[in-house]
DOLUM-36106 format. One record per residue: residue in one letter; x, y, z of N, C-alpha, C in turn. Coordinates in Angstrom, 2 decimals, padded with zeros to 5 digits. Example, Ala and Ser with C-alpha at 12.3 -4.5 7.8 and 13.67 -1.06 7.14 Angstrom:
2
rest_nx_ny_nz_cax_cay_caz_cx_cy_cz
A_013.19_-005.69_007.80_012.30_-004.50_007.80_013.20_-003.30_007.80
S_012.85_-002.25_007.08_013.67_-001.06_007.14_012.90_000.03_007.87
END
This chain:
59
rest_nx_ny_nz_cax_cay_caz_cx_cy_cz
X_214.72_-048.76_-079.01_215.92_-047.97_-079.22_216.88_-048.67_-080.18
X_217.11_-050.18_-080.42_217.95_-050.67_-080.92_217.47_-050.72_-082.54
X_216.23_-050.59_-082.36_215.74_-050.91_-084.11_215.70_-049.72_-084.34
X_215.61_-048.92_-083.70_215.62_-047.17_-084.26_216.88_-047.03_-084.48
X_217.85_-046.77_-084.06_219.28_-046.89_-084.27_219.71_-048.02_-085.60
X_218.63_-049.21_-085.68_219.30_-049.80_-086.71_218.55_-049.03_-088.28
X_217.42_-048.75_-087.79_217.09_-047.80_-089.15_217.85_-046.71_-089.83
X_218.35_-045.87_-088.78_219.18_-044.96_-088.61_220.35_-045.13_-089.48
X_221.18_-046.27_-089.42_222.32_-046.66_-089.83_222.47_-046.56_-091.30
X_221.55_-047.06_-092.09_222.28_-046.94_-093.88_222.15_-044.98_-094.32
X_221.29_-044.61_-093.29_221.16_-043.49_-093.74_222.37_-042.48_-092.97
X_222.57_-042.86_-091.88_223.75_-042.28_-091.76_224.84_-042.41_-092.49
X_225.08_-043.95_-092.47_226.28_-044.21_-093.66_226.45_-042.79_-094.71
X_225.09_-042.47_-095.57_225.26_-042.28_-096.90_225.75_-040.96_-096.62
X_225.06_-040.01_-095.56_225.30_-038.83_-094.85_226.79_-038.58_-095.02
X_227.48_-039.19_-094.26_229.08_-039.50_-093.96_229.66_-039.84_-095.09
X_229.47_-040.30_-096.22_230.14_-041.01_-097.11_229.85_-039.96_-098.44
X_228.71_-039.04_-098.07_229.09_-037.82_-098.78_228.99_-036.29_-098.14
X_229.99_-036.88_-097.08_230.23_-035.36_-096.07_229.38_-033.98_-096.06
X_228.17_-034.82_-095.40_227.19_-033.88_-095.05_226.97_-033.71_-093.62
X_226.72_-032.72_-093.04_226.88_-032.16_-092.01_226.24_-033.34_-090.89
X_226.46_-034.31_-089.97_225.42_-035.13_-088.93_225.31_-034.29_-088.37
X_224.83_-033.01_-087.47_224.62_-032.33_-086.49_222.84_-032.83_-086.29
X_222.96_-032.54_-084.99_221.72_-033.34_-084.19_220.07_-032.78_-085.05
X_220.58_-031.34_-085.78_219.54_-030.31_-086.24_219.36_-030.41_-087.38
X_220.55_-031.68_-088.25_220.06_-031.37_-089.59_219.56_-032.34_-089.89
X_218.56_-032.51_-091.17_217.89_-033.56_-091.90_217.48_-033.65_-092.98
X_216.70_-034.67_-093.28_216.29_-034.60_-095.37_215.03_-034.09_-094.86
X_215.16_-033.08_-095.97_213.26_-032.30_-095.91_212.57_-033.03_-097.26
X_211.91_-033.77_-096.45_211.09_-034.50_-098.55_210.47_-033.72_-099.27
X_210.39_-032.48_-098.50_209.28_-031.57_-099.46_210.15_-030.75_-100.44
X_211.59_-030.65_-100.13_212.49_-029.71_-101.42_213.23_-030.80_-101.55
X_213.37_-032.09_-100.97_214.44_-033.11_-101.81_215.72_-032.68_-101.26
X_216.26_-031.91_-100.15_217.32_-031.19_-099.73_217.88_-032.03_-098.10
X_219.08_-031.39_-097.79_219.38_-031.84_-096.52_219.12_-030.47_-095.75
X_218.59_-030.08_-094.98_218.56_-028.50_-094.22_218.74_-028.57_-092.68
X_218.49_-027.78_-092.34_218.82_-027.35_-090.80_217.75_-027.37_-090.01
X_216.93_-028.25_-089.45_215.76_-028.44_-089.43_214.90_-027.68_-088.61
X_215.81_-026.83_-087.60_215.15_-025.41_-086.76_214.73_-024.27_-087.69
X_216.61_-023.90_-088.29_215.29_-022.64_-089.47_214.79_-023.33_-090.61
X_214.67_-024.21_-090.42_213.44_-024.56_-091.54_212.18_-024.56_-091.55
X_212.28_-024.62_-089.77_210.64_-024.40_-088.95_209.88_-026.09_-089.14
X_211.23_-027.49_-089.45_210.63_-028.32_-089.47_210.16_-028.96_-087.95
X_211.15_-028.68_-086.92_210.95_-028.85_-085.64_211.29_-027.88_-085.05
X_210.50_-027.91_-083.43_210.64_-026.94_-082.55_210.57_-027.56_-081.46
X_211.93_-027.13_-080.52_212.21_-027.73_-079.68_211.43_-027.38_-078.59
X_210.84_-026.12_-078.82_209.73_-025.64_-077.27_208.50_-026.33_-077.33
X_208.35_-026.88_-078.89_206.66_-027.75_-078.38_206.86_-028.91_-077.72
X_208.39_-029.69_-078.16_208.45_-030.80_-077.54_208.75_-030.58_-075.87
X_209.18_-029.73_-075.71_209.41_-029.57_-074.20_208.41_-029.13_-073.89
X_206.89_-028.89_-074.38_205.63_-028.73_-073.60_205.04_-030.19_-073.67
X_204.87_-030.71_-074.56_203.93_-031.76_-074.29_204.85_-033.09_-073.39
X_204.00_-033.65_-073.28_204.24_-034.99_-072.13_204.95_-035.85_-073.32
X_205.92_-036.80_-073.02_206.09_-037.99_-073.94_205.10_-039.00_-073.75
X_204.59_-039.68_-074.51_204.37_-040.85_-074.81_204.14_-041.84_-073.65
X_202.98_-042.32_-073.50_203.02_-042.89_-072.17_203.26_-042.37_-070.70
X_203.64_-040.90_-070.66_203.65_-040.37_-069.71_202.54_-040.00_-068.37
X_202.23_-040.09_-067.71_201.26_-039.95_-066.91_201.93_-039.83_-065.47
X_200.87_-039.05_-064.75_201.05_-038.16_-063.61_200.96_-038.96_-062.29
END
């Protein structure tokens, strides 16, 4: 969690420092070079992640 958060950081910086939206949904799409909204973009979907198990999960 702490090195993810530290990756996180220059790129947030740049986000903020040219007042682009942080909302939890938006992100850089590498495929148009853009910042978008990453639900209607159809880059994520929050119902697959709430089907599958995380990572190490077991019953």
């Amino acid at each position: 969690m702490i090195v993810k958060r530290a990756l996180e950081a220059p790129i947030r910086q740049i986000v903020e420092t040219v007042k682009l939206s942080t909302a939890p949904t938006r992100g850089y799409d590498a495929a148009t070079m853009d910042y978008v909204d990453m639900l209607q973009a159809g880059i994520i979907d929050p119902w697959l992640q709430a089907r599958l198990p995380s990572p190490g999960w077991s019953p």
